[in-house]
N, C-alpha and C positions, 0 to 999 in steps of 0.2 A: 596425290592427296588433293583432298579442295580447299579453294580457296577460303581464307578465315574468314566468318562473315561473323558479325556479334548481334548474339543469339541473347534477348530480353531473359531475367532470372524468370523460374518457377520455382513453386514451391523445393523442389526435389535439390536446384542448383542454391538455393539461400541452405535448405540445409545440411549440404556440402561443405558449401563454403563455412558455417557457423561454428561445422566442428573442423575446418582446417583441414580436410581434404583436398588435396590438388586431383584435377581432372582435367583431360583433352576435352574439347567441344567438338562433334561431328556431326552438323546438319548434310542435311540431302532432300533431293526429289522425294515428299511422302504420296504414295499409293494405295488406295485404297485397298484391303485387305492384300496388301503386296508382304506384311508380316516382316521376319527377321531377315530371311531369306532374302527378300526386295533393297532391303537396307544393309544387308551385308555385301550383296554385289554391287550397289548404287557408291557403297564406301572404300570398296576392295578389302573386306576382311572377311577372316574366314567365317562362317557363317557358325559355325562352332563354337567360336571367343564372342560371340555376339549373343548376349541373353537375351530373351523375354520374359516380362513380368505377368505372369498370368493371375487372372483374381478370380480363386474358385470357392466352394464352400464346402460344410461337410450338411449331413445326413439333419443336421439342427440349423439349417442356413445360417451359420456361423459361417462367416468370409475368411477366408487366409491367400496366402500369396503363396506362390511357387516360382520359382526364378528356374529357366529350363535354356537349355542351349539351344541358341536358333534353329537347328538343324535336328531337333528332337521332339518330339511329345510324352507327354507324362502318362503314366500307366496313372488310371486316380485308380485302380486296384491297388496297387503294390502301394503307391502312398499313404491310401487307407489304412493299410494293414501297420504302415512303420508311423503313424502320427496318431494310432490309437480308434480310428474314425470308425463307423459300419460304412460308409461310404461317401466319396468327395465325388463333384461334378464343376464343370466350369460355371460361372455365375454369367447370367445372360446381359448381355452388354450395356443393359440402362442398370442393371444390379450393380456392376464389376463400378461402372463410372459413381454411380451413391456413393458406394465403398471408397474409393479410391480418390478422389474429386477428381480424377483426369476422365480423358475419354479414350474411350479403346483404340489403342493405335500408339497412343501416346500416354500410357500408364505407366510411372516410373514407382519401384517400389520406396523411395524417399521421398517425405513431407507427403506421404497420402493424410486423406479427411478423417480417417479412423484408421487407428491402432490395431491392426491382424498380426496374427503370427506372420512369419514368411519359414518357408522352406527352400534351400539350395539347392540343387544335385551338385551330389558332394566333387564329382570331377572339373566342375566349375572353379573350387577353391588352388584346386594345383595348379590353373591358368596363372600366368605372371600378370596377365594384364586383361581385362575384358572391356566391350563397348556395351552402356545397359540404359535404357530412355531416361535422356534426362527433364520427363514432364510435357514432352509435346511432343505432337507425331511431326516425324521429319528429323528428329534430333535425338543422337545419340550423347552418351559422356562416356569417359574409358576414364577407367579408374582401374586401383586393385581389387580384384576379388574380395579378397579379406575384410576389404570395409563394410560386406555386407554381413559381416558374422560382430564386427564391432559396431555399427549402427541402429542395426534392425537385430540384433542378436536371429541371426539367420542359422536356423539349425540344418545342417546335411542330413538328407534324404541318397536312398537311391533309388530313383521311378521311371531313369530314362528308357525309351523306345527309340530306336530309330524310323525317319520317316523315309 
């Protein structure tokens, strides 16, 4: 593991802490579009228990979030079809960053600047434990799953593809 370094709050870790969630802190080396994948081998986790917070839209550039397993991309077909949508697309990086107040790379789905849905892939919730940004690139939190269906009322999807 690496060494503890103490990692300043963001939005996402004040609102962790405010509801009394415990979490690990894991920074690392961040890399430019190096993604989850960069940050699961930089951490030694499986790249699997390591989410990404994606900030996409639907068909009415209405913003929502999708949280997907490092090592997966979303069908926005099949998501589409179970969140009700004619069609969702990823929101292009200065959009996602409005939405979100982070910046891509370092988008955590807690204490974003506006209120989206978020969607899970439901095989995320059976994880005991995940690593998910917490608000700046380079740094993860690992927390339980579950707190993203009791925080964010995170409802399960299932949209995964493997990459």
């Amino acid at each position: 593991m690496t060494k503890k370094t103490h990692v300043s709050e963001t939005p996402a870790t004040q609102l962790l802490r405010a509801n009394g969630i415990a979490f690990s802190e894991h920074p690392y080396e961040y890399v430019e579009h190096g993604g989850a994948q960069h940050s699961a081998e930089a951490l030694g986790l499986d790249p699997f228990s390591v989410v990404k917070t994606l900030v996409m839209q639907d068909q009415d550039a209405k913003p929502l979030i999708v949280l997907m397993h490092g090592n997966r991309t979303v069908s926005t077909k099949n998501l589409a079809r179970q969140i009700g949508a004619k069609s969702v697309e990823p929101c292009k990086p200065e959009v996602a960053n409005r939405h979100s107040g982070y910046l891509v790379g370092g988008t955590s789905p807690f204490g974003t600047r506006r209120a989206m849905p978020v969607y899970i892939e439901s095989t995320i919730l059976e994880l005991p434990r995940i690593a998910i940004n917490g608000g700046r690139r380079g740094y993860l939190v690992g927390i339980d799953p579950q707190v993203c269906v009791r925080l964010l009322d995170a409802k399960p999807v299932q949209c995964a593809l493997a990459e």
